[in-house]
C-alpha positions in Angstrom: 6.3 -3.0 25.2 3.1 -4.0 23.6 4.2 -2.5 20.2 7.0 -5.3 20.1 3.9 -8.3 20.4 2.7 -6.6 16.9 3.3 -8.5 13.9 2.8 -7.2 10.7 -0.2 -8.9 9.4 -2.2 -8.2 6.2 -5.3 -10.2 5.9 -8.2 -10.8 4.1 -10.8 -13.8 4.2 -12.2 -15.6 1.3 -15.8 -15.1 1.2 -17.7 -18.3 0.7 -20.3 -15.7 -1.5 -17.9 -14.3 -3.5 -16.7 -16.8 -6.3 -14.0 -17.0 -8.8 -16.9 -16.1 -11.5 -17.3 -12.4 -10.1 -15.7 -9.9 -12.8 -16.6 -9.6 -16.3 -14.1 -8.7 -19.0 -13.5 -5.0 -17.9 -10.1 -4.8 -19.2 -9.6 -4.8 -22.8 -8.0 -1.6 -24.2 -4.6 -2.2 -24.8 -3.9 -4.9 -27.3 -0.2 -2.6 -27.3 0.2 -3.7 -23.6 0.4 -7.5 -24.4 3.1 -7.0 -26.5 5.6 -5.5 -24.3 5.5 -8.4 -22.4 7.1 -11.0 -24.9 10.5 -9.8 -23.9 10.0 -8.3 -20.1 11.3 -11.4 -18.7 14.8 -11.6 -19.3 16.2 -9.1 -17.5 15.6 -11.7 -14.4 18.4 -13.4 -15.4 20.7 -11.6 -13.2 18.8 -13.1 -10.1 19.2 -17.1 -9.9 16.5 -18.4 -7.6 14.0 -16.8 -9.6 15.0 -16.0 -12.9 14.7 -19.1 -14.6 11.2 -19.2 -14.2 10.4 -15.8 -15.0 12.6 -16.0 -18.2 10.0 -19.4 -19.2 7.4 -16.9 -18.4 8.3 -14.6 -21.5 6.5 -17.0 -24.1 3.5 -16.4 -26.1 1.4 -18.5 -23.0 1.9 -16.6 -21.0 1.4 -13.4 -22.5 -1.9 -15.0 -23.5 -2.8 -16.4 -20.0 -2.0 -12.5 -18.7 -4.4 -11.6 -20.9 -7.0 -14.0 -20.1 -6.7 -13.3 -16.7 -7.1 -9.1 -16.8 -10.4 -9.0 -18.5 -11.7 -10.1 -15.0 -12.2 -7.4 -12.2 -10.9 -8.6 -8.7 -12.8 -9.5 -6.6 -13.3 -6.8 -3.7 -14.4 -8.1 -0.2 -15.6 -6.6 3.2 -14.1 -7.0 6.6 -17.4 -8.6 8.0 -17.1 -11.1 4.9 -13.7 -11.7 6.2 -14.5 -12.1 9.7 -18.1 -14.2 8.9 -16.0 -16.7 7.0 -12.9 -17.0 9.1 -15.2 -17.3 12.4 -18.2 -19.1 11.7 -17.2 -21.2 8.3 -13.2 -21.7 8.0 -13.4 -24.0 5.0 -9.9 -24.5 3.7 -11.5 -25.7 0.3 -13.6 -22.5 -0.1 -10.4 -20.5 0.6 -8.6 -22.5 -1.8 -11.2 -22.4 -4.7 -11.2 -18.5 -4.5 -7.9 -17.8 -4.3 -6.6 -19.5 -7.1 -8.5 -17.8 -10.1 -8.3 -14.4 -7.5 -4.7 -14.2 -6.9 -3.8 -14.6 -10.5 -6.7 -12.1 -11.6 -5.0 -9.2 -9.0 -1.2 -9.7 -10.3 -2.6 -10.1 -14.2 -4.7 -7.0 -13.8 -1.7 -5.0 -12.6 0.9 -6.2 -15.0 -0.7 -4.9 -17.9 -0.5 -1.5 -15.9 3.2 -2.4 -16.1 3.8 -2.6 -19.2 2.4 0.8 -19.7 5.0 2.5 -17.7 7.2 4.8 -19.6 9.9 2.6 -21.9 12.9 3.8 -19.9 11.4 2.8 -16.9 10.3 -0.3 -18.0 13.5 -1.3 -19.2 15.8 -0.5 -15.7 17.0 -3.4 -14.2 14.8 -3.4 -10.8 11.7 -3.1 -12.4 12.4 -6.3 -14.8 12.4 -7.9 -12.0 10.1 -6.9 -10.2 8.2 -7.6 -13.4 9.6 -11.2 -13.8 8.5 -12.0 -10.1 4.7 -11.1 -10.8 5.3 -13.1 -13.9 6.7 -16.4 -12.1 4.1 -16.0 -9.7 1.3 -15.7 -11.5 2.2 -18.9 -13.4 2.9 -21.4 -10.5 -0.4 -19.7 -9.0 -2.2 -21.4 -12.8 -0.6 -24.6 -11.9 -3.5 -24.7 -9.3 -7.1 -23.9 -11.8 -7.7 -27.4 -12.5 -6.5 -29.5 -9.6 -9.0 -30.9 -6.8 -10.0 -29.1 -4.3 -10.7 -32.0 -2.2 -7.2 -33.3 -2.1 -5.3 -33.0 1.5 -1.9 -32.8 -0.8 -3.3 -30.2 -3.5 -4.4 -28.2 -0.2 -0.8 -28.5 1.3 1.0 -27.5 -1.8 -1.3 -24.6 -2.3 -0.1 -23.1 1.1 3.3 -24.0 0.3 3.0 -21.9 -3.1 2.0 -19.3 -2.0 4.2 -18.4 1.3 7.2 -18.7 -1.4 5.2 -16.1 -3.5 5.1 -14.0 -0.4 8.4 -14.7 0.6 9.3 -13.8 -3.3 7.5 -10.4 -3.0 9.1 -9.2 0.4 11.4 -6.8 -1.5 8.8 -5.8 -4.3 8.3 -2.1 -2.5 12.2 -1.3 -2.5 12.8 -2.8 -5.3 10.3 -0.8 -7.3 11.1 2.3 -5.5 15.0 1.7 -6.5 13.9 1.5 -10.5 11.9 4.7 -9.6 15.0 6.2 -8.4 17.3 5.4 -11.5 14.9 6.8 -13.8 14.5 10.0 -12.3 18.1 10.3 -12.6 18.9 9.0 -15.8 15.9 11.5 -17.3 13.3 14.4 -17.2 10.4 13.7 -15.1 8.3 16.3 -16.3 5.1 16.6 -14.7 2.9 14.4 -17.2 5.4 11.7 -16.6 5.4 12.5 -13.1 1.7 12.2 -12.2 1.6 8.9 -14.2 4.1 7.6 -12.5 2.4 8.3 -8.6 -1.1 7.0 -10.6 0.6 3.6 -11.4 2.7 3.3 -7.7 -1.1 4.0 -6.1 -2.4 1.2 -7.7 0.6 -0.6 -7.8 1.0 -0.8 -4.2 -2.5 -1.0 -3.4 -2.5 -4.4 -5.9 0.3 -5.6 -3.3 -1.2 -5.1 -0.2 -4.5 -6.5 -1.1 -2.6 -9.3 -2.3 -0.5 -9.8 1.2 -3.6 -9.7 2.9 -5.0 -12.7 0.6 -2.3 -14.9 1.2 -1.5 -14.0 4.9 -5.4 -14.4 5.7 -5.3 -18.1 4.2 -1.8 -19.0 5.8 -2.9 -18.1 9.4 -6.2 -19.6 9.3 -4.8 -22.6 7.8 -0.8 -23.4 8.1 -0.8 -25.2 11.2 3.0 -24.1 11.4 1.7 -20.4 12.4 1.0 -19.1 15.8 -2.1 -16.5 15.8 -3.3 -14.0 18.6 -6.2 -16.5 19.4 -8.9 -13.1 19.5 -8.1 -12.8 15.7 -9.6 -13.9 12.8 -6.3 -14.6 10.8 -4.4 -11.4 10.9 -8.0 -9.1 11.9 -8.7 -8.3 15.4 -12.8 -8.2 15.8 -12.2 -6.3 19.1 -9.2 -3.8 18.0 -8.9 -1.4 21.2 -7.6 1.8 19.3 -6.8 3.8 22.0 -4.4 1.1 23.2 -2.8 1.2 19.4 -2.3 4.4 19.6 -0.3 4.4 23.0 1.9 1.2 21.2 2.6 3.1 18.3 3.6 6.4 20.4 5.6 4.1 22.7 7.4 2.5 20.3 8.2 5.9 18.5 9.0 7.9 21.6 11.7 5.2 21.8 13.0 5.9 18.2 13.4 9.6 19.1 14.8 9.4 22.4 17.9 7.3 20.8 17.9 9.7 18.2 17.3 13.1 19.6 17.8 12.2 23.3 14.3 14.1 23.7 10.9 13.8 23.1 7.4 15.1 23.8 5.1 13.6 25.4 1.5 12.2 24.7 -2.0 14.0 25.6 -5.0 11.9 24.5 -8.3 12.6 24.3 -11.1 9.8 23.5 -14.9 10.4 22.3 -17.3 7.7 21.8 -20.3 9.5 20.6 -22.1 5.9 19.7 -21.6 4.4 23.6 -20.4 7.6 25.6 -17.9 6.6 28.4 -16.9 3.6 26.9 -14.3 2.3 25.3 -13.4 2.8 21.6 -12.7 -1.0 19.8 -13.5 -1.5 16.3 -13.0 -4.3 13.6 -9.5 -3.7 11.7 -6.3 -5.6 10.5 -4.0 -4.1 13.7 -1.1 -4.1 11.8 -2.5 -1.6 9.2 -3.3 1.2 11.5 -0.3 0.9 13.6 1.7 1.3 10.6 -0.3 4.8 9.8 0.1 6.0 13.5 4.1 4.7 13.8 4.7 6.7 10.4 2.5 10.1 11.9 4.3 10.2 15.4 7.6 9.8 14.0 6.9 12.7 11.8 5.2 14.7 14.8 8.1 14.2 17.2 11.0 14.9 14.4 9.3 18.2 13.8 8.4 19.0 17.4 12.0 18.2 18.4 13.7 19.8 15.6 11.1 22.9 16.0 11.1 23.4 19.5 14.9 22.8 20.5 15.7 25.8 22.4 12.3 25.3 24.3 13.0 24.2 28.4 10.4 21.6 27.5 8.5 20.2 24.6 4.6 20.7 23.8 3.0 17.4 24.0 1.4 15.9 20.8 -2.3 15.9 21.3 -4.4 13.3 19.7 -8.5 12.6 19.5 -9.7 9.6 19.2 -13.6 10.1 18.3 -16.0 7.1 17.1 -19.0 8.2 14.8 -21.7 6.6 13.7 -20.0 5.8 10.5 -16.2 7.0 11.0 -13.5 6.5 13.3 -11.3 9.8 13.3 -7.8 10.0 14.8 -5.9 13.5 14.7 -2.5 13.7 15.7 -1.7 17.7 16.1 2.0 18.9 16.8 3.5 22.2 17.7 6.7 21.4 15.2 6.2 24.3 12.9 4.2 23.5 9.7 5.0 22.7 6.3 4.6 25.3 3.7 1.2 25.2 1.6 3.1 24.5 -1.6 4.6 21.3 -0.6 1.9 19.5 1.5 0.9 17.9 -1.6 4.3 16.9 -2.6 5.0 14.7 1.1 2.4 12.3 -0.7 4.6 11.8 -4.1 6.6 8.9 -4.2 9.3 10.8 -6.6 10.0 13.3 -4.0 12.2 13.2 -0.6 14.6 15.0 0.9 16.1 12.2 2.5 19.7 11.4 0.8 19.4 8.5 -1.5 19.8 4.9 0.0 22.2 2.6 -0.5 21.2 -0.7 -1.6 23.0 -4.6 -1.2 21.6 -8.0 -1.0 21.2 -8.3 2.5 19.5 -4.8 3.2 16.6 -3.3 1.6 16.2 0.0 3.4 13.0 2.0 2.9 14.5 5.4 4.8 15.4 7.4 1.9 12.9 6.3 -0.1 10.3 8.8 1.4 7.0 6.6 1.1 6.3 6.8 4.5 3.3 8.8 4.5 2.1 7.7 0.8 2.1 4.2 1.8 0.1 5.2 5.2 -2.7 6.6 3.1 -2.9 3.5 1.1 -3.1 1.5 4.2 -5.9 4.2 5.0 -7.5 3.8 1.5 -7.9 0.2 1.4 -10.9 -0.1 3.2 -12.0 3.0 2.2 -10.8 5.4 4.9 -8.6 8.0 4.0 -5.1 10.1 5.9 -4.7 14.0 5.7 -2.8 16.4 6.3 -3.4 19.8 7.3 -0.7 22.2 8.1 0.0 26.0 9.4 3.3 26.9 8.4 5.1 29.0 11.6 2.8 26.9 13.7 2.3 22.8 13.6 0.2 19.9 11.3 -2.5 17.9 12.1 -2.9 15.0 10.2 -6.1 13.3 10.4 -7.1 9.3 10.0 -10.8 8.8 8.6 -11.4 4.7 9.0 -15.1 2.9 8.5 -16.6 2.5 11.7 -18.8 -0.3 10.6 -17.4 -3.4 9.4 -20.4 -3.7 6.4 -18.7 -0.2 4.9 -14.7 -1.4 5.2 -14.7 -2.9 1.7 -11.6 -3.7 -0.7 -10.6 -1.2 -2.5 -8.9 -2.4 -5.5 -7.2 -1.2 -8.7 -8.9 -2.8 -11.6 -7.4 -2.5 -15.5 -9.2 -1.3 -18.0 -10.3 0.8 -20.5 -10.5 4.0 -17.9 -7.2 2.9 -16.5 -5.6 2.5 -20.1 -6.4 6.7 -20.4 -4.6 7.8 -17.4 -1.3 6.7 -18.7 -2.3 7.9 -22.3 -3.4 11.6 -21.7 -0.8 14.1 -21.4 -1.6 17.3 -18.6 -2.6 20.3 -20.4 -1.3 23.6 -20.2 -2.3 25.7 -17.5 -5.8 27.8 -18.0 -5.2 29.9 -15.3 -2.9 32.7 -14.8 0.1 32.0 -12.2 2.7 34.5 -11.8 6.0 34.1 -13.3 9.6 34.2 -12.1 10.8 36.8 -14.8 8.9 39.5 -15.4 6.5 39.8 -19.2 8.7 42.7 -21.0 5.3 43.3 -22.7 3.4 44.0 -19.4 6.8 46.7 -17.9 5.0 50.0 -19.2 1.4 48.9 -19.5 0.0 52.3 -17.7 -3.6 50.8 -15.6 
């Protein structure tokens, strides 16, 4: 199966045009942030490859170097930057020099949104050290600002750094989403707490992709030790046949079902290239990215459709149309598996709500079922270049959720999280009462023999 030659590949090229100077200070109002800080690295202690170094990153350097560091905005690139520079000026050097002020700017920028998270969240175990990880990383990443680009050795070391940051970070998502969990159950999320809490994971996990894709673009150009798809630039395929991705991701979900359900419905696709009728549909995208959105959507389809349609002979197919634009791709995957009520549709995109039983964590697994960030994290992955994922839905009937991607390669720019003053206020104001009428579940005594 062609789904199984997939690798999960994040990527992002380092402009030659886009310097370490980009960003002015943008982040600046919350001198209260900083201070949290000074004692957010010893909970790492209770990890031993890594806590000792976050624990030395506690100190008033560091705190100082964090701040340093977030009064720059990232630095956001295109895909045809990323594919200009990996196929037509692959200079390890100019890679180097951008990543090292870049990499630290994206993890300093989000760990002051950190240490704005609710002090009972702050303070459970999983997000100290998911905290003290961002910390340790961000200082062997410093180690790097002043040493010669030039150098063969520096060069080396740098890819060596940071494949053990990535390797350090593989757990970042359940790990965060297990602190999530104990403070929902330790105490009230009301829904102030609630919608800062999906505001920070947004840009939380956004930070971390954007990040992957940094590092994994610079260790596949560059790490002789990896072995690349030779069509891609890195981990971005300049010639991405869609309509092939799609039947991979359906393939390899089909499969999932069968074991599972011993069913499942089949596939009707319908392509439309409106800019080359009659011809294929390819674009420029990081593979790995979309397959994840369509692997998430067709698991969902065929779980409803199966689950839906049960005492059906046979199953409706799920229908999907591809269409190309001038300035949009658009995939919609419609099922027959019954709908989702109005009221929740919004809810299937919060990372505090899932009615999936709650995981069980050890050190050798780090399951995400359970979890329910399946479809969040697919519209993140949808976001990032600034596309989008939706869902519409007809309860009694089926959902269509719908991909929006840029078509053009000029348009599919970074989209990152950036910490400042505008950022500071989301966690600060509290949701205001309701000025609109909704109808209540006890009845107004004063309103039982009003006479209209």
């Amino acid at each position: 199966m062609k789904a199984a030659r997939i690798v999960l590949r994040n990527a992002a090229p380092l402009a030659a045009g886009s310097g370490s100077g980009s960003g002015s200070g943008s982040a600046s109002a919350s001198g209260g942030a900083s201070g949290s800080s000074s004692g957010s690295a010893g909970a790492g202690g209770s990890t031993a490859n890594n806590g000792a170094g976050a624990r030395a990153g506690a100190g008033a350097e560091t705190i100082k170097e964090v701040e340093r560091l977030s009064r720059f905005s990232p630095s956001p690139l295109s895909i045809k930057q990323f594919l200009d520079f990996g196929s037509t000026n692959a200079c390890e050097k100019t890679s180097f020099s951008f990543l090292r002020h870049e990499l630290p700017v994206r993890l300093a920028n989000i760990l002051k949104e950190i240490d704005l998270l609710p002090n009972l969240l702050l303070g459970t175990t999983s997000v100290q050290l998911v905290k003290d990880w961002y910390i340790q990383s961000l200082l062997e990443l410093v180690e790097f600002q002043d040493k010669k680009s030039d150098d063969h050795k520096v060069l080396s070391d740098f890819i060596d750094a940071i494949t053990k940051i990535r390797n350090r970070h593989h757990s970042v998502m359940p790990m965060m989403a297990q602190g999530i969990l104990e403070y929902r159950d330790s105490s009230k999320m009301d829904s102030c707490i609630n919608h800062n809490i999906q505001y920070f994971l947004d840009r939380f996990y956004m930070n971390r992709v954007s990040i992957r894709m940094l590092i994994n673009q610079h260790t596949f150009i560059f790490d002789t030790n990896n072995v690349c798809n030779p069509r891609h630039i890195g981990c971005i395929d300049p010639c991405c046949d869609v309509v092939d991705l799609v039947y991979d991701a359906f393939q390899s979900s089909q499969m999932l079902c069968d074991q599972h359900y011993f069913a499942s419905p089949e596939l009707k696709l319908t392509q439309i290239n409106a800019k080359a009728p009659g011809e294929p549909i390819y674009m420029v995208y990081v593979p790995s990215h979309l397959f994840h959105m369509l692997f998430e959507l067709f698991k969902n389809a065929m779980r409803a459709t199966v689950e839906h349609q049960e005492k059906k002979p046979s199953l409706d197919p799920i229908e999907v149309t591809v269409v190309l634009g001038k300035e949009d791709l658009t995939i919609k995957i419609a099922d027959r598996g019954g709908g989702v009520p109005l009221r929740i549709i919004e809810r299937l995109f919060s990372y505090t709500y899932s009615t999936a039983p709650k995981p069980v964590m050890d050190n050798k697994n780090t399951p995400m079922a359970g979890f329910g960030y399946g479809l969040p994290i697919s519209r993140l992955y949808a976001k990032y270049f600034h596309g989008d994922l939706n869902l519409y839905s007809i309860s009694g009937y089926g959902t269509e959720a719908v991909i929006h991607l840029k078509a053009l390669s000029t348009e599919s720019i970074e989209k990152l999280p950036v910490f400042n003053k505008s950022a500071c206020k989301h966690y600060q104001t509290s949701v205001e009462a309701d000025d609109w009428c909704v109808p209540r579940q006890k009845t107004n005594p004063s309103t039982q023999n009003v006479v209209v």
